[in-house]
C-alpha positions in Angstrom: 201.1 54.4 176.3 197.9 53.4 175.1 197.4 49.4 174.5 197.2 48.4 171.3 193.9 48.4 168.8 192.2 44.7 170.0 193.5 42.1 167.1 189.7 40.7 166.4 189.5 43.9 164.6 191.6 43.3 161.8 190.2 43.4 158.7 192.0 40.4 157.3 189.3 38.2 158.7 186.9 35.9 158.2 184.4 38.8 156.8 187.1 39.6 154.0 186.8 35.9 152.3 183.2 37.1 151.7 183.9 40.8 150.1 186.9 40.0 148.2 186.0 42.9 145.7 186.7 45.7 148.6 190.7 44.6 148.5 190.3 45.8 145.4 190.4 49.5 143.5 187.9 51.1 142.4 188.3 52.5 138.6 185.6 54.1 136.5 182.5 51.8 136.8 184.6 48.6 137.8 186.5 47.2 140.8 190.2 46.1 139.8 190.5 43.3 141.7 193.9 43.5 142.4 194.5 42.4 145.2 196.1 45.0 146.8 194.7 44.6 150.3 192.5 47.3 152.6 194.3 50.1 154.0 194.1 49.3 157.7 195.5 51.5 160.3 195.8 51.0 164.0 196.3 54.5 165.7 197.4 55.2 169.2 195.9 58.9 170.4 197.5 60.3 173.4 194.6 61.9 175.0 191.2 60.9 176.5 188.2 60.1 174.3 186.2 62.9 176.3 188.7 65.7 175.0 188.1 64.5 171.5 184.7 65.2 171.9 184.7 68.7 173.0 186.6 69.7 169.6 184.3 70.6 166.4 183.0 68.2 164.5 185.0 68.9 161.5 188.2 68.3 163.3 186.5 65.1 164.8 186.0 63.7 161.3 189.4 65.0 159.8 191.3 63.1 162.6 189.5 59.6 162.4 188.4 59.4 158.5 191.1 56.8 157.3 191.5 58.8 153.8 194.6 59.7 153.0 195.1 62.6 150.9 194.9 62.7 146.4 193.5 59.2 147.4 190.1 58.4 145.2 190.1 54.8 144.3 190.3 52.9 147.8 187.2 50.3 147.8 187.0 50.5 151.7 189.6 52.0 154.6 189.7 51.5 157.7 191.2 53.2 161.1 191.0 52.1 164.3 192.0 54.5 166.8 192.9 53.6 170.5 192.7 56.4 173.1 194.6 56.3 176.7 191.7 55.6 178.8 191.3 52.5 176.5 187.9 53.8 174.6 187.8 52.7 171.2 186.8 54.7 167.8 186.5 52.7 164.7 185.9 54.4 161.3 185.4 52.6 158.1 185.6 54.5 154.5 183.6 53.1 151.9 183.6 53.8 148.3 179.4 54.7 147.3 180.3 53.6 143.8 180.4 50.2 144.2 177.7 50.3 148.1 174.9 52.1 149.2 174.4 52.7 153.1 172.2 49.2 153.5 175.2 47.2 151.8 177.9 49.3 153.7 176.0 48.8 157.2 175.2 45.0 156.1 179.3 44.7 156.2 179.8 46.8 159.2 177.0 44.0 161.1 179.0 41.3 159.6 182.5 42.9 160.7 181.0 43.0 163.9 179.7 39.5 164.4 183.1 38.2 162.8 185.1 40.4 166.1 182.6 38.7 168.4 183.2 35.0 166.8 179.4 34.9 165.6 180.2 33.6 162.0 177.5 31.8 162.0 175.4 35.1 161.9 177.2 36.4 159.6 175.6 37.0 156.0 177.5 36.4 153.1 176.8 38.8 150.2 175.2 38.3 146.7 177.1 40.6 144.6 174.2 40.8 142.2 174.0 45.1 141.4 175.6 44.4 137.3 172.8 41.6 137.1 170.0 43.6 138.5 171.0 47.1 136.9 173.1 45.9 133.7 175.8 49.3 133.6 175.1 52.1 131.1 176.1 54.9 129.2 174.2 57.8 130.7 175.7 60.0 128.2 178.2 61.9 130.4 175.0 63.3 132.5 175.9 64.2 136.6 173.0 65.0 138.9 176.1 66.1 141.1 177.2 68.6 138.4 177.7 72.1 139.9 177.7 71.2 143.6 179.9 72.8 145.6 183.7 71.2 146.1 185.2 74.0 147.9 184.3 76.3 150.7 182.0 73.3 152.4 181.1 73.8 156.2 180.4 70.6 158.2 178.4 70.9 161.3 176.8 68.8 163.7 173.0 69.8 164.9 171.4 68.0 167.7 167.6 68.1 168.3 166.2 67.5 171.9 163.4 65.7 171.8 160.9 68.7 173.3 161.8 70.5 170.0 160.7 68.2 167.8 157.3 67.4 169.3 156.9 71.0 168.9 157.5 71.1 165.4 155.2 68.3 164.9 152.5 69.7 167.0 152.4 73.0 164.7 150.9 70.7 161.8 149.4 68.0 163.2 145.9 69.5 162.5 147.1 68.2 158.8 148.8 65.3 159.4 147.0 61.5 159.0 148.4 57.8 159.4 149.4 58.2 156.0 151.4 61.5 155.8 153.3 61.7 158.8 156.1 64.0 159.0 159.6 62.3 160.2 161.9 64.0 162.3 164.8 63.9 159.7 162.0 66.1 157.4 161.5 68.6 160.0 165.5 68.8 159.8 165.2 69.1 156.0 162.7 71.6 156.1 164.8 73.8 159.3 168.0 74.1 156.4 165.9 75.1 153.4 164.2 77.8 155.4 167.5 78.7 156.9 169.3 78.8 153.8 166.3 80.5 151.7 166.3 83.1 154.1 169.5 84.2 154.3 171.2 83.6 150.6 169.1 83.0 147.9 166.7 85.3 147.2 162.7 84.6 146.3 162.7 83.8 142.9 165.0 81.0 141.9 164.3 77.5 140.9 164.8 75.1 143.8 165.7 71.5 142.8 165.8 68.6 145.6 167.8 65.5 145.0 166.8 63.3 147.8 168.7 59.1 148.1 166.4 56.0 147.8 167.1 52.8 148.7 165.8 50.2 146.3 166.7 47.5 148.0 162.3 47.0 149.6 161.3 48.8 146.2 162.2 46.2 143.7 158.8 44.4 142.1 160.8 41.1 143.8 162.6 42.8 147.0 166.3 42.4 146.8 167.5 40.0 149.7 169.6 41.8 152.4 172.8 40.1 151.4 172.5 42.0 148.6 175.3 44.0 148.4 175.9 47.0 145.6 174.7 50.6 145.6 171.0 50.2 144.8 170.0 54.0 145.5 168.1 55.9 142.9 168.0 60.2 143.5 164.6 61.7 143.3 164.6 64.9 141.8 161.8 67.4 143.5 161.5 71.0 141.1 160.3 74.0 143.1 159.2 76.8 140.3 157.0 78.9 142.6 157.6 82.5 143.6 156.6 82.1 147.1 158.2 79.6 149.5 156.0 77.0 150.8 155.8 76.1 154.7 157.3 72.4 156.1 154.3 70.7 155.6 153.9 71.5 151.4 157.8 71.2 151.0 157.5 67.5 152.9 154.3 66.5 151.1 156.0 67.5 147.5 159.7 65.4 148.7 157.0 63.0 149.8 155.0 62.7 146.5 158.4 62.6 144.6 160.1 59.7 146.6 156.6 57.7 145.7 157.3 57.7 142.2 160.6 55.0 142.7 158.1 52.3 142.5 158.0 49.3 140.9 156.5 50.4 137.4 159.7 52.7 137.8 162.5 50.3 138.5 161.2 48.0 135.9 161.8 50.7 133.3 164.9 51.9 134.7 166.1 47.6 134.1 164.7 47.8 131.1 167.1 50.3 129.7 165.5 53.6 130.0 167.6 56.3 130.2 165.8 58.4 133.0 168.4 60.4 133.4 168.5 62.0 129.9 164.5 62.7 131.1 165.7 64.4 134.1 167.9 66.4 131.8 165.3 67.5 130.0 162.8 68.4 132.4 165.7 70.3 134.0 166.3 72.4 130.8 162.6 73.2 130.4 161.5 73.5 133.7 163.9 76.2 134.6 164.3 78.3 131.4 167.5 78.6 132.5 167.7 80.6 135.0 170.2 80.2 138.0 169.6 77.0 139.7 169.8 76.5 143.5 170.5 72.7 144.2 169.4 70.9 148.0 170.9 67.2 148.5 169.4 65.3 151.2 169.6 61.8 152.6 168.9 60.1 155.9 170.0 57.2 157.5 167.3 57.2 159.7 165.9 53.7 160.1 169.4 51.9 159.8 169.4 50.1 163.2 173.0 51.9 163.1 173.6 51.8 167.1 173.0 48.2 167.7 176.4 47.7 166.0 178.1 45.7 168.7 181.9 44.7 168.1 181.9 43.2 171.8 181.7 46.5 173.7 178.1 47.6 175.6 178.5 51.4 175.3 178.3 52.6 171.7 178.6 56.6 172.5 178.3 57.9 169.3 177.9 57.4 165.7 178.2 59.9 162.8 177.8 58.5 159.0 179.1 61.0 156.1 180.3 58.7 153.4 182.0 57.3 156.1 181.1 54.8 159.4 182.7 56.1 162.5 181.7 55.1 166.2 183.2 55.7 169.2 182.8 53.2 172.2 183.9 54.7 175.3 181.7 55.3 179.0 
């Protein structure tokens, strides 16, 4: 029988008294502070952590994601899964309506550093998101209307290092200090082309929604114990007839992520309802023709795999909407 899940990694710790909203439910644009408590689950799997890792990916994430089914309104879940050759694989759910990936991470540290008796490292949150971006009515408007709910195929891709300096070298006659092209855009620009190839056909308006964290962006940067979900989705609009190679597809994401600036975020406190502008530039733009929709974000960046809840060897991590790591040798 496999030992039990380690007891520092309860929850119902110190790093709780801090986030009291997540033992709460989320409803509409508000947490219902309830008091109802994090689910928590301590799972013992009766095989080795190696044969969990030959199985697909989906599987992999169906098996550890602590979401139980016709559940919606959970503020944060958590599973903590115990294997027979005593490897550990913690997984942490997250609701993105009330934390973007720096303020979800920021908890994870903290979680961490709570297991390993470092309170005095940990960083107690400013729960300052209703303050900074008052909530308002954007008129019933979803970016997110018309994606895809069913039929969704989840893989895993992995990129050896030869392969991307490869794909770099083909443009680096254009590239400068100031437009280099990261790896995660090479990855953005391998599934358009994939996709565009295959499926779509050359004529259809291609719209890019790609996340931004505000948290650096702010004309006063917000603090990093400040904890909400400060993300803002650019929108990029494709009209051309012709596809355009990596380096015109990352320069136009890159041009559109450079508008979030300050001038921008002041407006967007101020009231402005840039979402009923999006709408409209949508409506125009495409003349209503079919839309094909690309949603892109990347944790790149996040110092994700210096997570340390007391163990050396952090094999792998994988963030969806979810944290999940696996320690094991």
């Amino acid at each position: 029988m496999a030992p039990p899940a380690p007891t520092f990694l309860c929850p119902r710790s110190k790093v709780l008294t801090h986030y009291y909203p997540l033992a709460g439910r989320v409803n509409d644009n508000y947490v219902d502070y309830n008091d109802e408590g994090v689910l928590f689950l301590e799972v013992q799997v009766s095989c080795q952590l190696s044969q969990i890792l030959q199985e697909s990916f989906l599987e992999v994430v169906n098996r550890f994601v602590p979401v139980p089914d016709g559940v919606s309104n959970l503020a944060l879940a958590i599973q903590v899964s115990v294997f027979e050759c005593g490897n550990v694989a913690i997984c942490a759910h997250m609701s993105h309506k009330i934390a973007n990936a720096s303020s979800f991470l920021t908890f994870i540290k903290n979680w961490a550093a709570t297991a390993r008796h470092l309170e005095t490292y940990v960083i107690c949150p400013e729960f300052v998101a209703a303050k900074v971006f008052p909530p308002k009515d954007d008129g019933g408007f979803d970016i997110y209307m018309g994606a895809a709910e069913k039929n969704i195929v989840l893989k895993r891709f992995e990129f050896r290092n030869s392969v991307i300096a490869t794909l770099k070298e083909r443009y680096a006659h254009k590239i400068t200090a100031e437009n280099l092209i990261r790896p995660y855009q090479l990855f953005y620009e391998a599934v358009f082309s994939a996709s565009t190839q295959t499926k779509i056909g050359p004529y259809k308006p291609l719209l890019f929604f790609n996340a931004v964290n505000l948290h650096r962006r702010m004309n006063q940067p917000l603090p990093g114990d400040s904890f909400g979900n400060f993300f803002q989705d650019v929108v990029t609009i494709s009209l051309q007839d012709t596809r355009e190679d990596c380096y015109s597809l990352v320069n136009k994401l890159r041009e559109s992520v450079s508008t979030i600036d300050k001038d921008y975020l002041k407006k967007l406190q101020d009231g402005t309802n840039e979402l009923a502008d999006l709408q409209e530039r949508m409506a125009q733009g495409v003349n209503k023709r079919e839309i094909v929709k690309f949603y892109f974000s990347s944790l790149c960046w996040y110092p994700v795999y210096e997570t340390d809840f007391g163990w050396e060897n952090l094999y792998w991590w994988l963030g969806l909407q979810e944290f999940c790591c696996f320690h094991g040798h």
